[in-house]
MIRO-978205 format. One line per field, with one value per residue (C-alpha): residue number from 1; residue in three letters; x, y, z. Coordinates in nm, 3 decimals. Example, Ala and Ser with C-alpha at 12.3 -4.5 7.8 and 13.67 -1.06 7.14 Angstrom:
BEGIN
resi 1  2
resn ALA  SER
px 1.230  1.367
py -0.450  -0.106
pz 0.780  0.714
//
This chain:
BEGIN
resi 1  2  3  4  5  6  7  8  9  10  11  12  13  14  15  16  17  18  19  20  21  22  23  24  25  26  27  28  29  30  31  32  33  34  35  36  37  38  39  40  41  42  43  44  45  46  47  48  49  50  51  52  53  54  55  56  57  58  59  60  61  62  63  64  65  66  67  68  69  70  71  72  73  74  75  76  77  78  79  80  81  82  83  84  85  86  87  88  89  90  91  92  93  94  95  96  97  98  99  100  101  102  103  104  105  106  107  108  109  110  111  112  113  114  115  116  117  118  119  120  121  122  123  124  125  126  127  128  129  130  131  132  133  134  135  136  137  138  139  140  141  142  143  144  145  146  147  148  149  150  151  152  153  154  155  156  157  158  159  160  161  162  163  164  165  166  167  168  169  170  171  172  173  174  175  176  177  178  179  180  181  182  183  184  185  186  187  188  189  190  191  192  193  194  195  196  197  198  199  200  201  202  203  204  205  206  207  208  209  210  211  212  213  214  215  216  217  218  219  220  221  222  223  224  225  226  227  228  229  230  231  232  233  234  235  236  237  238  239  240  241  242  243  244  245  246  247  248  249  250  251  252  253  254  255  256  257  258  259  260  261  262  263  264  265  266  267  268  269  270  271  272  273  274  275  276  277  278
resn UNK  UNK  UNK  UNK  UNK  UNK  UNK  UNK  UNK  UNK  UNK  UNK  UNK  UNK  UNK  UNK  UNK  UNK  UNK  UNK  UNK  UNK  UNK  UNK  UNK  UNK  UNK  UNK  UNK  UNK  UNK  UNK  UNK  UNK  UNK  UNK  UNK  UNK  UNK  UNK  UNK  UNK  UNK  UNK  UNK  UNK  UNK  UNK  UNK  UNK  UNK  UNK  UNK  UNK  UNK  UNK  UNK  UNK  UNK  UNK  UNK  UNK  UNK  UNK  UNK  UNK  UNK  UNK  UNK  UNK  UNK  UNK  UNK  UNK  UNK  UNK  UNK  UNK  UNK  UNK  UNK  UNK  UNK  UNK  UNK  UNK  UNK  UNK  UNK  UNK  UNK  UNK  UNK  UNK  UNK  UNK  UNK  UNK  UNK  UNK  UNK  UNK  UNK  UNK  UNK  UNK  UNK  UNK  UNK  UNK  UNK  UNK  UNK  UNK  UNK  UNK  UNK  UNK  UNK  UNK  UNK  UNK  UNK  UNK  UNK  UNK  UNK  UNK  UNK  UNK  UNK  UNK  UNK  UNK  UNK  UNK  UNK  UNK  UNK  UNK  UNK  UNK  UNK  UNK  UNK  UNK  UNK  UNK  UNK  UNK  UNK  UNK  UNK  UNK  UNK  UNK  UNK  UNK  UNK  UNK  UNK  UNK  UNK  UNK  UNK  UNK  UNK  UNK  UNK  UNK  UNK  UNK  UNK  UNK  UNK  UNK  UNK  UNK  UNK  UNK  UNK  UNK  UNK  UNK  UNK  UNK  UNK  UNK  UNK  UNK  UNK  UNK  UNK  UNK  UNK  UNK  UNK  UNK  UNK  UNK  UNK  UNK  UNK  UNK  UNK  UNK  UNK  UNK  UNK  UNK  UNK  UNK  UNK  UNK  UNK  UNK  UNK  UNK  UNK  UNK  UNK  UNK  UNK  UNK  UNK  UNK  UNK  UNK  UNK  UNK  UNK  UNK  UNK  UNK  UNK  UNK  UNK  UNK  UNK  UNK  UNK  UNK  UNK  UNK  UNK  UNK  UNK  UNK  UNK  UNK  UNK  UNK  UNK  UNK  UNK  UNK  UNK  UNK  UNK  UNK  UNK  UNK  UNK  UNK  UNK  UNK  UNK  UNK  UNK  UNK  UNK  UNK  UNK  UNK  UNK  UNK  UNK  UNK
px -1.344  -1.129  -1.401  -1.552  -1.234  -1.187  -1.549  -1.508  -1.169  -1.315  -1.598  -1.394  -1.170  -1.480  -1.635  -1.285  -1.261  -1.603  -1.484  -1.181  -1.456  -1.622  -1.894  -1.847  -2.105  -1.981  -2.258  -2.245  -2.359  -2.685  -2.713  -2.660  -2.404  -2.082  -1.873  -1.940  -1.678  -1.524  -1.244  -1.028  -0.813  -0.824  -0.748  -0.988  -1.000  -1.221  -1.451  -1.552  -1.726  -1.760  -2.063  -2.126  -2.391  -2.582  -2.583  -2.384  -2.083  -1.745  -1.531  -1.537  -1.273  -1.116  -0.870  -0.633  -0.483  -0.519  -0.360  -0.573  -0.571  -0.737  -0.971  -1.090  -1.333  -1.428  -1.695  -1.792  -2.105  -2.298  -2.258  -2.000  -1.705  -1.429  -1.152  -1.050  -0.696  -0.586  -0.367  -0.135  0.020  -0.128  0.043  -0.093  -0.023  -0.173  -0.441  -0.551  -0.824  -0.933  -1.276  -1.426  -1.741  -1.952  -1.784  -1.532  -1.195  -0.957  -0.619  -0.515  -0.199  0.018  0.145  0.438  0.398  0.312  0.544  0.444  0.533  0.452  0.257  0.067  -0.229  -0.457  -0.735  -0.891  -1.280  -1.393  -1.209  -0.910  -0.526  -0.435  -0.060  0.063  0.420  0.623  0.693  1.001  1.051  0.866  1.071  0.951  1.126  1.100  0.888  0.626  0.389  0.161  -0.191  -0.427  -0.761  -0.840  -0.604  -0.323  0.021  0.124  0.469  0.664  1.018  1.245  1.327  1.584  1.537  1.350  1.555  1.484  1.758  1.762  1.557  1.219  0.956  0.661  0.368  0.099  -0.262  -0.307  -0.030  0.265  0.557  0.616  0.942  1.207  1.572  1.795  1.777  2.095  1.997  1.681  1.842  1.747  2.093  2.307  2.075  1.703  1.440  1.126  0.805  0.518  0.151  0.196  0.473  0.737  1.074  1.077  1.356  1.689  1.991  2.195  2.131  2.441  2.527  2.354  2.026  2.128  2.126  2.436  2.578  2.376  1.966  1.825  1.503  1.211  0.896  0.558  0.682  0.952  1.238  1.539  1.486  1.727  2.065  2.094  2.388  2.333  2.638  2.515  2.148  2.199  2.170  2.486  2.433  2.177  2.156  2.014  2.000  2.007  2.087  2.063  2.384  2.290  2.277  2.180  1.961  1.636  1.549  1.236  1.131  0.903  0.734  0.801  0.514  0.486  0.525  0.212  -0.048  -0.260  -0.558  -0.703  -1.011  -1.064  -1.335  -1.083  -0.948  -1.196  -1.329  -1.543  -1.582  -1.458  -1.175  -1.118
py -5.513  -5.218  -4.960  -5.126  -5.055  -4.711  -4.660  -4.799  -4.648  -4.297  -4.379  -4.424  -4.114  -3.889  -4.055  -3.992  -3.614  -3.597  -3.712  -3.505  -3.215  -3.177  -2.917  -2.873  -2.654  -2.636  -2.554  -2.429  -2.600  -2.457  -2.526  -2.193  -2.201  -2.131  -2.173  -2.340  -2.366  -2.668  -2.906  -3.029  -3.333  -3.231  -2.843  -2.566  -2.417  -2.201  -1.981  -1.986  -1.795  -1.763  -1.630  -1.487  -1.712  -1.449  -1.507  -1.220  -1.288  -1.317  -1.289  -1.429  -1.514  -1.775  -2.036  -2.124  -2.535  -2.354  -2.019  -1.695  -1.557  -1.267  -1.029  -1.090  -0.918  -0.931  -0.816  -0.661  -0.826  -0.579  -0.630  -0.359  -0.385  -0.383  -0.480  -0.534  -0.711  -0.857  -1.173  -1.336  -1.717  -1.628  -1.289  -0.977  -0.791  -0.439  -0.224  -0.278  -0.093  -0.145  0.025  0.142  -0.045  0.295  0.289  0.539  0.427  0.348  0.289  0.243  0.050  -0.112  -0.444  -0.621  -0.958  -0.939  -0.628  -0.298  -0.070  0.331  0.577  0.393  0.641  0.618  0.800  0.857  0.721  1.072  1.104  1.312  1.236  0.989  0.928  0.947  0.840  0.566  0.244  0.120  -0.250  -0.267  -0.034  0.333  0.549  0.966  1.166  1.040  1.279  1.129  1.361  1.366  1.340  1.695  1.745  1.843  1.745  1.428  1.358  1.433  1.226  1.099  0.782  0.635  0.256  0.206  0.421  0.724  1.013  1.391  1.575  1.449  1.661  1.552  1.806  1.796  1.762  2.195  2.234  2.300  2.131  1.823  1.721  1.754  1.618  1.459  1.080  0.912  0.568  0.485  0.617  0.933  1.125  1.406  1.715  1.635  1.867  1.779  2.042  2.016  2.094  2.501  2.522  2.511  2.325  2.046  1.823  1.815  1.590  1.396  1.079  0.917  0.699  0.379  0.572  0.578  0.875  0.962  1.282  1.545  1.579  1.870  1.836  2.147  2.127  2.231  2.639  2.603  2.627  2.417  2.117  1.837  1.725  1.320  1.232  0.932  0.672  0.435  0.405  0.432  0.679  0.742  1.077  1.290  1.649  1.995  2.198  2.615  2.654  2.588  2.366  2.260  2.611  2.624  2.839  2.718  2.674  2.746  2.429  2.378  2.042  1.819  1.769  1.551  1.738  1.658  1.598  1.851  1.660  1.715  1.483  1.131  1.237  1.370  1.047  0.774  0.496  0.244  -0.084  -0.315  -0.276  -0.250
pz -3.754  -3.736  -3.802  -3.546  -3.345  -3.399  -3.342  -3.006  -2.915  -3.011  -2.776  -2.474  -2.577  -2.581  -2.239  -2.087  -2.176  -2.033  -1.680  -1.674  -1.681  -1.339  -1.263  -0.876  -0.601  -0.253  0.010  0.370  0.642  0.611  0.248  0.091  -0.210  -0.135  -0.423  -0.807  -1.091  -1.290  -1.198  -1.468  -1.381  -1.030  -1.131  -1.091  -1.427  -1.625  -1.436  -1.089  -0.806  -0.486  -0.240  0.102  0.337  0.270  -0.165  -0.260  -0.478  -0.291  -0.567  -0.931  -1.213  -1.421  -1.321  -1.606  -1.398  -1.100  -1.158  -1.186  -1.538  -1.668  -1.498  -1.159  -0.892  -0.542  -0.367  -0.034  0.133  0.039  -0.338  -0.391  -0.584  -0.344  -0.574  -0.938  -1.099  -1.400  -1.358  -1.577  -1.437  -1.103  -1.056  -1.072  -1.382  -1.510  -1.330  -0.978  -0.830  -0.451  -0.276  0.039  0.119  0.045  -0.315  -0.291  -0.422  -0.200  -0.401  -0.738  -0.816  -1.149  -1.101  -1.343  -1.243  -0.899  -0.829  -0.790  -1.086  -1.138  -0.998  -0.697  -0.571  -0.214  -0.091  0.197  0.291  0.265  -0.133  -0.026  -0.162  0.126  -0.058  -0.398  -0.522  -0.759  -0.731  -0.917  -0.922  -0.602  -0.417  -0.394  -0.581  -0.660  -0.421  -0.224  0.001  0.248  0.311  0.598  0.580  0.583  0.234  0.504  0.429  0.686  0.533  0.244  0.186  -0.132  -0.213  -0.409  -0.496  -0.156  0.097  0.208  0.102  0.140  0.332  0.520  0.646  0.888  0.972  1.220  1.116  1.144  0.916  1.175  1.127  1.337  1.253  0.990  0.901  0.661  0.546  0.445  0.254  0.467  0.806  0.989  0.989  1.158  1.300  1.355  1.514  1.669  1.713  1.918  1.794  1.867  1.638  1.963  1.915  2.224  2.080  1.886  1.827  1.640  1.417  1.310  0.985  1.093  1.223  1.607  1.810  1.885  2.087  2.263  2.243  2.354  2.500  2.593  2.781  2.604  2.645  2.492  2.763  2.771  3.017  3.016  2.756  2.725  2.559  2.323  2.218  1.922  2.050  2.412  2.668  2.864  3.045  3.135  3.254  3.280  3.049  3.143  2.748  2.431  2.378  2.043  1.888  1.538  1.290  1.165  0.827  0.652  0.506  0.196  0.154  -0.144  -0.399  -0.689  -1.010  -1.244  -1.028  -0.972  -0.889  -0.510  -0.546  -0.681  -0.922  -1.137  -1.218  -1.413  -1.253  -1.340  -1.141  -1.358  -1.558  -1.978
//
């Protein structure tokens, strides 16, 4: 009687495991497969994927309970990778790489449980440097230069622990300088001057320690020749005149732009890529 007992009660143990397993397809409307995995007691778990009406894959990965675990891709309509990240407990963890639709990589990134760690890289859709720098827990840290897409220096700035500090420099897309000052812990501070696309100063002034302008600002027209002072108090403009000269009178500075020590690399097929990860 009690084999027959524990025959029966292993039975219902193995018919109950069974149904805790369920192999699921969702369709759209028009009955084209829009999604198949396995539920386990009500969690997705194991691997699933997911489609596009018109039967590429959306995306596709494993479910550990619910969370994403391990490696996981998604897809453009098109079938093209457009991005690839390892997760561990449902944040993102190690390598992540993300693509244009014509294949060309887009940006490159390391994740520590979902925060941004490292060197963090970004092209342009035509393969030039569209921003390199580093990421320190999630804040960027060290240099950081910005690029147009013509391999043209945008913007070039340091960070400390996600604030700007020191000296910023912007350029124009021909190279000229567009603008350049000092940062004082993620505020624009004291002297700042402003260029227009000719290389022709058109604005100066003051920033002070909470990132207001403050005091006089010079402003020029597009020759070059003093037009109008507004004096600034915390933000605000108080007064406004004419201006017959320069009353902010200081030198300029030749300014050199900062670049990341290291890289040397000017196009992305001097890095590896593959599209999926190891």
């Amino acid at each position: 009687m009690n084999k027959i007992f524990q025959i029966l009660l292993l039975s219902f143990l193995f018919i109950s495991c069974d149904d805790d397993y369920q192999d699921v397809k969702v369709y759209y409307k028009d009955g084209e497969i829009k999604a198949e995995g396995v539920l386990y007691k009500g969690y997705e778990h194991g691997p699933w994927i997911r489609y596009y009406k018109n039967g590429k894959k959306e995306s596709e990965g494993d479910f550990y309970y619910g969370t994403q675990v391990g490696d996981w891709y998604w897809y453009y309509d098109n079938g093209q990778l457009k991005e690839s990240s390892h997760f561990e407990q449902n944040d993102a963890h190690g390598l992540s790489k993300r693509f244009y639709k014509n294949g060309k990589p887009k940006y490159i990134d390391y994740w520590a449980f979902d925060v941004r760690e490292g060197t963090a890289h970004s092209w342009h859709m035509n393969g030039k440097k569209n921003y390199i720098g580093l990421f320190y827990h999630g804040l960027r840290d060290s240099v950081w230069v910005w690029y147009y897409d013509n391999g043209q220096i945008e913007d070039s700035v340091y960070f400390d622990k996600g604030d700007e500090q020191g000296l910023g420099v912007s350029y124009y897309k021909n190279g000229s300088k567009k603008a350049y000052g000092q940062w004082n812990l993620g505020y624009k501070y004291g002297l700042w001057r402003y260029f227009n696309e000719s290389g022709i100063l058109i604005k100066k002034g003051y920033f002070n320690e909470y990132g207001y302008r403050h005091g006089e600002w010079l402003t020029k027209d597009s020759l070059g020749h003093n037009d109008s002072v507004f004096i600034y108090k915390y933000g605000f403009v108080d007064t406004v005149y004419q201006a017959e000269v320069d009353t902010v009178n200081i030198d300029s500075i030749d300014i050199q732009p900062f670049e990341l020590k290291g890289d040397d690399s000017e196009d992305t097929e001097e890095l590896p890529y593959s599209e999926h990860q190891g």
